[in-house]
Phi, psi and omega in degrees: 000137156286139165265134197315147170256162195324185172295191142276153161293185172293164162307154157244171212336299187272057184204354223243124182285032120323276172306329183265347187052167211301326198277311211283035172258276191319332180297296184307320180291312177301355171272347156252032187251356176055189208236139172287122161293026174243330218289074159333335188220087180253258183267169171093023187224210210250326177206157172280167189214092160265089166337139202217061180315335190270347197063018172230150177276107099321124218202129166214163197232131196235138164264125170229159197233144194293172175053027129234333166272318179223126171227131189328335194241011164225040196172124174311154165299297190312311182304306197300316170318298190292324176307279207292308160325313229260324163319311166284308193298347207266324159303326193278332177285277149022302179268011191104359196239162175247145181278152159195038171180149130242161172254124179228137179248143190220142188211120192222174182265186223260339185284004193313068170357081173339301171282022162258333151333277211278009146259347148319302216307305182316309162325307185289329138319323174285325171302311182316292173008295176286350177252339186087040168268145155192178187293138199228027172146204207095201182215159173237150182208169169275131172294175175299155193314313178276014202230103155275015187248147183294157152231154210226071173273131180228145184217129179248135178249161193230160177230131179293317187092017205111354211230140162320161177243143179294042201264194213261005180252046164223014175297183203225150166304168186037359155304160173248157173235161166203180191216150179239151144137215178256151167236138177115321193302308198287342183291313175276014115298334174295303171272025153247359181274320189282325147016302232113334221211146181231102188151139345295135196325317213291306213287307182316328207249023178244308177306324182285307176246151143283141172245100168283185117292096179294297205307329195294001187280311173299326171293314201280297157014287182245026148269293174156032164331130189239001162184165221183112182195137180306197166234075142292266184327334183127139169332278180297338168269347171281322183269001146288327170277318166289350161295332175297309185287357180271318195066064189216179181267092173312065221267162158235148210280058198317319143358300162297307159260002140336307183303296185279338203239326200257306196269019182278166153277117208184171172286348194262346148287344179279338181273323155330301168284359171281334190258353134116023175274179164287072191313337148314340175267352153272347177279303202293341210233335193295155173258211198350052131316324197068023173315160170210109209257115157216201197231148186217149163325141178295328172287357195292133142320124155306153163271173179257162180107355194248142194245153192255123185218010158161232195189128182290163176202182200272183199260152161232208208292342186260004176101189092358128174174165155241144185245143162235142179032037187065047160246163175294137185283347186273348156320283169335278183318300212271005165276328177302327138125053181247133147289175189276335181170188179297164166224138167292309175257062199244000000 
């Protein structure tokens, strides 16, 4: 194993967006930052004019603040660019949509290094990329005078294509659930980064960048999907909020997901046993993978990439909720020595 490296050092003098000031930050980030095929208008005008073939926006917004989302010494500017993309773009799939703009308000100290802005910017492009999405505009500030951390907001806008959109309040009794992406990964790179150690790479570099399956949100869709939500909190608390807004019973397959998540080929039984854990409590509890977890009519054809991990079912006497194998999930979680996922003011 490797050891995490040092802090960064400071900017120097001429480099510092202090020195290059506000417009040279932006000129420099837009120039790594690409160009949207929808966008008419992009950076550099009081707002942007993005086209809208289906004629409805999807559009959502991610905060993310250093030393709770990212740190600077455990994480590239392009991770944090690909990261922060990839948060927003994985909502935008969620519903059913192709991403095609983001917007970012950015509010850092004054001592910032410019070029590592303009390696977010660069990250955040690469993410982008593959759909003709990029950044079309946003704002910059100084943070407060006693506040050394970056802060990051990107609001992603989406185009549906036709299609209904996908929120989490339409699973159904005898629906099934599933999930496309990865679970786990990222959590369990999160506990070899607080360690020390960045090994094994693949867990360390699921944490740094996320892969979400973007594509697969628009596929789940147009199979006849009836709810549809990422995992950025964790399995169980995510599939817990759609279980509220559906008003139904979740149950999930532990079984199914040992099979598809643990015992798959991956990082998470060598580290677990290296660190003396559960590898279940990162499939169940872990965040920001961007998995995207829904419920399809029991006759639908799966789209490929989706694993079947359990089943809607009608409520009982205890409400909306989720289960693994009929145990309650705060149980579950709290045999594991877990909460059901993040809590943000936790």
């Amino acid at each position: 194993m490797t050891r995490a490296r040092p802090p960064l050092p400071p900017a120097g003098a001429d480099d510092s967006v202090a020195a290059v000031g506000e417009f040279g930050v932006i000129a420099r980030v837009v120039a790594r930052s690409g160009s949207a095929a929808l966008a008419e208008v992009g950076p550099g005008d009081d707002a942007a004019v993005v086209r809208t073939p289906d004629g409805r926006v999807v559009a959502c917004t991610d905060v993310l603040v250093e030393g709770r989302h990212f740190r600077r010494n455990w994480s590239s500017a392009e991770d944090v660019g690909h990261k922060a993309a990839a948060a927003n773009l994985a909502d935008i799939a969620a519903m059913g949509a192709v991403p095609t703009a983001l917007l970012v308000g950015l509010a850092c100290p004054a001592d910032t290094p410019a070029t590592w802005l303009e390696g977010v910017a660069t990250g955040m492009a690469a993410e982008c990329a593959p759909f003709g999405a990029a950044v079309v505009g946003g704002d910059t500030s100084a943070s407060a005078p006693d506040s050394a951390a970056v802060v990051l907001s990107v609001t992603a806008l989406g185009d549906l294509g036709g299609r209904a959109p996908v929120t989490r309040g339409g699973a159904r009794p005898g629906d099934v659930v599933a999930v496309a992406g990865r679970l786990g990964w990222s959590a369990c790179g999160l506990a070899v980064l607080r360690r020390g150690f960045t090994a094994p790479a693949a867990a360390v570099a699921a944490h740094r960048r996320p892969t979400p399956p973007y594509a697969a949100g628009p596929a789940a869709a147009d199979a006849g999907a009836t709810a549809m939500c990422d995992t950025s909190d964790g399995l169980l608390a995510d599939v817990g909020h759609l279980a509220t807004d559906s008003g139904v019973l979740v149950d999930l397959d532990r079984g199914a997901l040992e099979r598809g998540f643990v015992q798959a080929t991956g990082p998470l039984p060598q580290v677990a046993a290296a660190l003396g854990g559960d590898p279940m409590a990162w499939v169940l509890t872990g965040g920001e993978d961007h998995a995207l977890v829904a419920t399809f009519p029991p006759a639908a054809q799966l789209p490929a990439g989706w694993t079947t991990i359990g089943v809607v079912r009608e409520i009982d006497d205890e409400g909306p909720g989720v289960r693994v194998d009929g145990v309650p999930a705060a149980q579950v979680a709290a045999d594991l020595g877990e909460g059901t996922g993040h809590v943000h003011f936790g």
